[in-house]
N, C-alpha and C positions, 0 to 999 in steps of 0.2 A: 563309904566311897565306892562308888561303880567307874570300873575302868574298860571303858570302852573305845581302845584299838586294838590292833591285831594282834598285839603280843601282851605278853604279863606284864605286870610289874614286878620292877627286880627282887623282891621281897621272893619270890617264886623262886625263879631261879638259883637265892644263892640259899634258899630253904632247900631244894633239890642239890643242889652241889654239895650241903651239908646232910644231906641221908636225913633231913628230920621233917618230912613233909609227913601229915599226920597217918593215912593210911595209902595201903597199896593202891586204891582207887586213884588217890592224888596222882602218888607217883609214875602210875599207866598213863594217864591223863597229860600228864606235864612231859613227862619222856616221848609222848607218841608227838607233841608238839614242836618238839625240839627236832624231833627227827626230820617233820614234815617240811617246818621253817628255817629259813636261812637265817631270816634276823635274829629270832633265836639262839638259834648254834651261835651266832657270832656275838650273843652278850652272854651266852656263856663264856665263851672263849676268854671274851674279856674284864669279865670276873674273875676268873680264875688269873690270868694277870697281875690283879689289881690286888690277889689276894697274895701273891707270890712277892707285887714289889713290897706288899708291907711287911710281911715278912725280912726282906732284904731290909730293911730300916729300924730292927729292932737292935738295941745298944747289946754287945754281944756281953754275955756269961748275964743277964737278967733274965729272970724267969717270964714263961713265957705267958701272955693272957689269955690264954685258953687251955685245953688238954691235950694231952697226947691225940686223942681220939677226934677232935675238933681238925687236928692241924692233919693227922692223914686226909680226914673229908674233904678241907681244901684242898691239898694235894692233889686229889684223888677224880680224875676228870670223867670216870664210867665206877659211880657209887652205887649203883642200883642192886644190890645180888640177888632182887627178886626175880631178873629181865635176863634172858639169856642173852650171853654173848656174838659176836657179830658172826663169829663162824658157825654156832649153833642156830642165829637165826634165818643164816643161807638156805635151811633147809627145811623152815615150816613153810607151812602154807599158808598164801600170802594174797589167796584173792577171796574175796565175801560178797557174795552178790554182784560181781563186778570192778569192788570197790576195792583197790592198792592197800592193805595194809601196813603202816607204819611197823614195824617190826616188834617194837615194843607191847602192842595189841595184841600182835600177831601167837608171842609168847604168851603171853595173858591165859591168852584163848585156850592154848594147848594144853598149857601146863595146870589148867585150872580143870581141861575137861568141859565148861561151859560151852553151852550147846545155844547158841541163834535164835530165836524163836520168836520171827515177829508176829505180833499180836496189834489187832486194831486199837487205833487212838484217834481218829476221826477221820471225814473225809480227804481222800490223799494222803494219809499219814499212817505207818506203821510204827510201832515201839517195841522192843527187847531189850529187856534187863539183864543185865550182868551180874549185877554185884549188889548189894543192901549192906549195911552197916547201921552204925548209931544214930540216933536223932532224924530219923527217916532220911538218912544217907543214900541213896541211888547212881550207880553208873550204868548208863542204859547208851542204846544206838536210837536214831531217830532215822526215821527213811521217810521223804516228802516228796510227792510228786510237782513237777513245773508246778510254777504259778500260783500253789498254794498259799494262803493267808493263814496265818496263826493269830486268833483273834488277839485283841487289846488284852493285856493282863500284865501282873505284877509277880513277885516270889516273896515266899515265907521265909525264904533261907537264901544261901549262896548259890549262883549258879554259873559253872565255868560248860561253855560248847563248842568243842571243835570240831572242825568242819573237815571230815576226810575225803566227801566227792560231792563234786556239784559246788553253789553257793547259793548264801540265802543274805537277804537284806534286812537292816535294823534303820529304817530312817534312811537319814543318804548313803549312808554307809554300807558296802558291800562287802563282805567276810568269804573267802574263796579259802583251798583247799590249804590244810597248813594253819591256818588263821582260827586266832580264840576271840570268844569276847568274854566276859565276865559280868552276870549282875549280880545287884544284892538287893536286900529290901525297901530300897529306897529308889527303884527304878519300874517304870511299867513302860510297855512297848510295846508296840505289833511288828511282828517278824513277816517276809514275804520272802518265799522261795525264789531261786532265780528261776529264767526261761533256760534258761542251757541244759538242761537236766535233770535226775534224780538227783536230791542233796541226802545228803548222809551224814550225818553226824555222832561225835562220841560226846554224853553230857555228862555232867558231875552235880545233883543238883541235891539239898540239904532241903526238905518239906513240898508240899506240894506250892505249886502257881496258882495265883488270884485272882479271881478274876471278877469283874464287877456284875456281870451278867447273870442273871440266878439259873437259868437255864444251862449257861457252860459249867455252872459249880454243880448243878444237879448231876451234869453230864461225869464230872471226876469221881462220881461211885464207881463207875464203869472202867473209867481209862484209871484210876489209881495213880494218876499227878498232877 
């Protein structure tokens, strides 16, 4: 399934509210989203409600159906101990190119040492990797100039993109600062940058993109996605 509006689906967030999103990438990814969006925050908020009333409705002295360790998670509304805390991230530095930092990034960045380094991905388009993991896991930035076209193409794997400056369009659909989209293999599309600006984004992608064209697949020796 490919979910294609601005927020996750809940599966996301209450795998974040339970500390069990699979690696750090997920969870930089997911927490910088939540920071960014309002609707977000607010279905967290109301998960964590929802996890609280059911709690409130369990017959008292029966054991509980989960763990100890389950029921702090729910509890527990700032699970992340990778992501410094709000007072510690008063004080990183919080601007990249221009581009506002969601705080959770912002920590990433420091703590990790990872250094920026865009590198050509074709015309109007920079890329810098972050992060590599299993299964040609990748958490990279993408930096597009106005107006630019991302040709027609597909993914070999998962791919979540948040959008931290600028916005870029999927179809009619416009994804602005804040705003995820998600595809999977079962989805192809041409993306178009907006006119408002440089778009910037944080991706999360699982193999490279497809593309039908021999010419653009020639081209992924070069760009490596």
């Amino acid at each position: 399934m490919t979910q294609r509006g601005h927020v996750l689906d809940d599966a996301w967030y209450l795998d974040y509210a339970a500390g069990s999103l699979v690696s750090e990438a997920e969870r930089v990814l997911v927490r910088s989203h939540i920071e960014l969006n309002t609707e977000a925050e607010d279905r967290i908020a109301r998960l964590d409600t929802i996890g609280g009333a059911l709690l409130d409705q369990l017959p008292v002295g029966e054991p509980l159906p989960f763990s100890a360790d389950e029921l702090l998670a729910l509890a527990d509304t700032d699970v992340d101990a990778d992501v410094e805390t709000r007072d510690d991230v008063a004080a990183l530095p919080r601007a990249l190119d221009g581009v506002d930092l969601p705080p959770a990034l912002a920590s990433y960045l420091m703590r990790t040492g990872v250094k920026v380094k865009w590198e050509f991905l074709g015309p109007g388009l920079r890329k810098a990797i972050l992060w590599r993991g299993e299964d040609d896991t990748r958490l990279w930035l993408l930096k597009a100039e106005p107006g630019v076209s991302i040709p027609h193409h597909g993914h070999k794997g998962s791919e979540l993109t948040l959008v931290l400056k600028g916005s870029f369009w999927d179809g009619d659909q416009e994804y602005r600062r804040g705003d995820v989209e998600e595809a999977h293999p079962d989805i192809e599309h041409d993306i178009r940058i907006g006119e408002n600006g440089v778009c910037v984004c944080l991706a999360l992608t699982q193999g490279k993109l497809r593309f039908d064209d021999p010419l653009l697949r020639a081209f992924q020796v070069f760009t490596g996605l």
